[in-house]
C-alpha positions as CSV (number, residue, x, y, z in Angstrom):
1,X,-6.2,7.3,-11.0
2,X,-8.5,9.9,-13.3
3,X,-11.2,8.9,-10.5
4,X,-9.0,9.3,-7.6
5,X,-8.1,12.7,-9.1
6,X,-11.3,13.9,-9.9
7,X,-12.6,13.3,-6.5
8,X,-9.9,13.9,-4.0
9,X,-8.3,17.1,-6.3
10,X,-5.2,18.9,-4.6
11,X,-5.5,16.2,-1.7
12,X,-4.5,13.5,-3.2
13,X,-0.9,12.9,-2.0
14,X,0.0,9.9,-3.3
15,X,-1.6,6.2,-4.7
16,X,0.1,2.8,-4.4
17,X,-0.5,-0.4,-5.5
18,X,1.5,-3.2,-3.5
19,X,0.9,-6.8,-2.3
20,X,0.4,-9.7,-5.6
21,X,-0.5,-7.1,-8.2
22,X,2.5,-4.8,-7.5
23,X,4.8,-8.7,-7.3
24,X,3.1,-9.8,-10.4
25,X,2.0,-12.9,-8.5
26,X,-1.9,-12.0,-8.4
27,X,-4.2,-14.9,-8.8
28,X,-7.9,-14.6,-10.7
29,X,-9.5,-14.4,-7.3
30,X,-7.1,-12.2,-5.5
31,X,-7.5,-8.3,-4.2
32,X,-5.6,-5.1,-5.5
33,X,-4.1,-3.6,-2.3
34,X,-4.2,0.4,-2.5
35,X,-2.8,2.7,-0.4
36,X,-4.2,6.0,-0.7
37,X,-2.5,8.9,1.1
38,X,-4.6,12.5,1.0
39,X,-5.0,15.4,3.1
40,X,-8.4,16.6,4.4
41,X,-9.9,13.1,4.8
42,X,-12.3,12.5,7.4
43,X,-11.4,11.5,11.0
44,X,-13.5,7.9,11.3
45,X,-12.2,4.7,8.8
46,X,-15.5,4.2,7.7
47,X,-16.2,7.3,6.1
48,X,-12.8,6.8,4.8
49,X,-14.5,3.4,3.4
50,X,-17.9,5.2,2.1
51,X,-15.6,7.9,0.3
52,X,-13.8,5.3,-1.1
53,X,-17.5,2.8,-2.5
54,X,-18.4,6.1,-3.8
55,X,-15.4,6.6,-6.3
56,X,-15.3,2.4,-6.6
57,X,-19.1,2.4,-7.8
58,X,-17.8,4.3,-11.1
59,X,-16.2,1.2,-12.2
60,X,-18.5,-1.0,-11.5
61,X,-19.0,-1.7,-14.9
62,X,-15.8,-2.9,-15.4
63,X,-15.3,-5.0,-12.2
64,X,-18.5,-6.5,-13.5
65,X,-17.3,-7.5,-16.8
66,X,-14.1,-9.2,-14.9
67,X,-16.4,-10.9,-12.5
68,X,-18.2,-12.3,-16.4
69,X,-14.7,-13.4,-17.5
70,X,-13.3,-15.2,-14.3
71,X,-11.5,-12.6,-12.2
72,X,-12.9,-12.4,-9.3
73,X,-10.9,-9.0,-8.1
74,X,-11.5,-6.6,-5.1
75,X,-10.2,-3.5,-4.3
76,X,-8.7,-3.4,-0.5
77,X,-7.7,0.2,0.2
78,X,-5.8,1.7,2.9
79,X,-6.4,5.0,3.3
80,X,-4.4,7.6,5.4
81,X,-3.8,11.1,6.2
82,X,-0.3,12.7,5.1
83,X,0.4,12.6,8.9
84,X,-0.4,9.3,9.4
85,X,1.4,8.0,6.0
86,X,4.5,9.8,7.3
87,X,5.0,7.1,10.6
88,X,6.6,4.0,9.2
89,X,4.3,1.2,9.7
90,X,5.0,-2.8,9.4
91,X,2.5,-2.8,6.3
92,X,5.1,-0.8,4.1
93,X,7.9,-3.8,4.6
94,X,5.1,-5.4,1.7
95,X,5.5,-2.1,0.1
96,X,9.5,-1.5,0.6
97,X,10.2,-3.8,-3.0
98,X,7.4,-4.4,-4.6
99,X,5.1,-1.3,-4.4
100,X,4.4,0.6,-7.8
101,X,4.0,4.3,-7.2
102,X,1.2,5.2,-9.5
103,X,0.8,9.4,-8.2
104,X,3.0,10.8,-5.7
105,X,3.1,14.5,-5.2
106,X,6.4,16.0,-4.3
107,X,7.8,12.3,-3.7
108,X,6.1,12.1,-0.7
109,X,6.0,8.2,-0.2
110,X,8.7,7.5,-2.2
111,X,10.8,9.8,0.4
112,X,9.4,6.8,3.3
113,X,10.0,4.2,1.2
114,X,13.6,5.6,1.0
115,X,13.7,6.2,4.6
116,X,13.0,2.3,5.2
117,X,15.3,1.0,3.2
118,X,17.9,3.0,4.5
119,X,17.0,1.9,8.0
120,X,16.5,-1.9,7.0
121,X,19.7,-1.5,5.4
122,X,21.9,-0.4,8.8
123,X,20.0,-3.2,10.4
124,X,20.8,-5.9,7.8
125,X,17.5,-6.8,7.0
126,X,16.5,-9.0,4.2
127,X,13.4,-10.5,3.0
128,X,13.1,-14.8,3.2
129,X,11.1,-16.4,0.6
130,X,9.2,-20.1,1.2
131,X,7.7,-20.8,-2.1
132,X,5.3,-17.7,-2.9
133,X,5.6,-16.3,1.0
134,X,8.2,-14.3,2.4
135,X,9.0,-13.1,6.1
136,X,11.4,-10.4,7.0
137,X,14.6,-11.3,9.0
138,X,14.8,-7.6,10.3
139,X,18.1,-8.2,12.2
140,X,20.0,-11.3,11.8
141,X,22.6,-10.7,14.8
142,X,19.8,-10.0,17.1
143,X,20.0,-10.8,20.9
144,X,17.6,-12.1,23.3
145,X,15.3,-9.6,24.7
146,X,16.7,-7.3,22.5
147,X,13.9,-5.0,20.5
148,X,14.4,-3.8,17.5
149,X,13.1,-0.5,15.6
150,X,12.5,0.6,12.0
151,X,11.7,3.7,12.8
């Protein structure tokens, strides 16, 4: 977070760990999904990915001593605009129970968190489990042909 901070300043909008880690299912060899939200970022995904190394490199040293003691982990960020954070996408049904909200300025994700469940909700959505994977039933009444929104 101090890293995230101290790079991205007043941008920062928001940071969001979600998938095994945010469960509490992660696995020695697993990666921490991170979903970064921040104005002013720049247009192409790979200098979103170089911006990202950069700030990653600084904890090297610690990754490395995990790496020595059997943990094998990886960050895997996502990392969006405020604009396009704001347009519900299917990744956030992994986020909708499980994320941990670690900086969120003004509640900005927490407001489309709320907004999903909400909409999940009227649809009667609920989340199916098979051993350690789930699968969303998004609308158990649906009809044939019939194509369902959640936004």
């Amino acid at each position: 977070m101090e890293l995230l901070h101290k790079s991205l300043r007043d941008n920062l909008v928001s940071v969001v760990v979600y998938g095994s880690v945010a469960r509490g299912s992660a696995r020695k060899d697993g990666d921490i999904d991170i979903l970064i939200v921040a104005e002013n970022l720049p247009k192409s995904r790979m200098e979103r990915q170089r911006m990202f190394l950069e700030i990653e490199s600084s904890l090297e040293p610690l990754i490395n001593e995990l790496w020595d003691r059997g943990f094998y982990v990886d960050f895997s960020p996502l990392i969006l605009s405020r604009e396009e954070a704001s347009k519900i996408r299917p990744i956030y049904l992994d986020m909708v129970e499980d994320a941990i909200i670690l900086y969120d300025k003004e509640g900005f994700f927490g407001n489309i968190l709320e907004r999903l469940k909400r909409r999940l909700k009227e649809l009667g959505a609920r989340r199916e489990w098979i051993g350690n994977k789930w699968y969303w039933i998004l609308k158990p009444n649906i009809k044939f042909g019939e194509v369902v929104e959640i936004e």
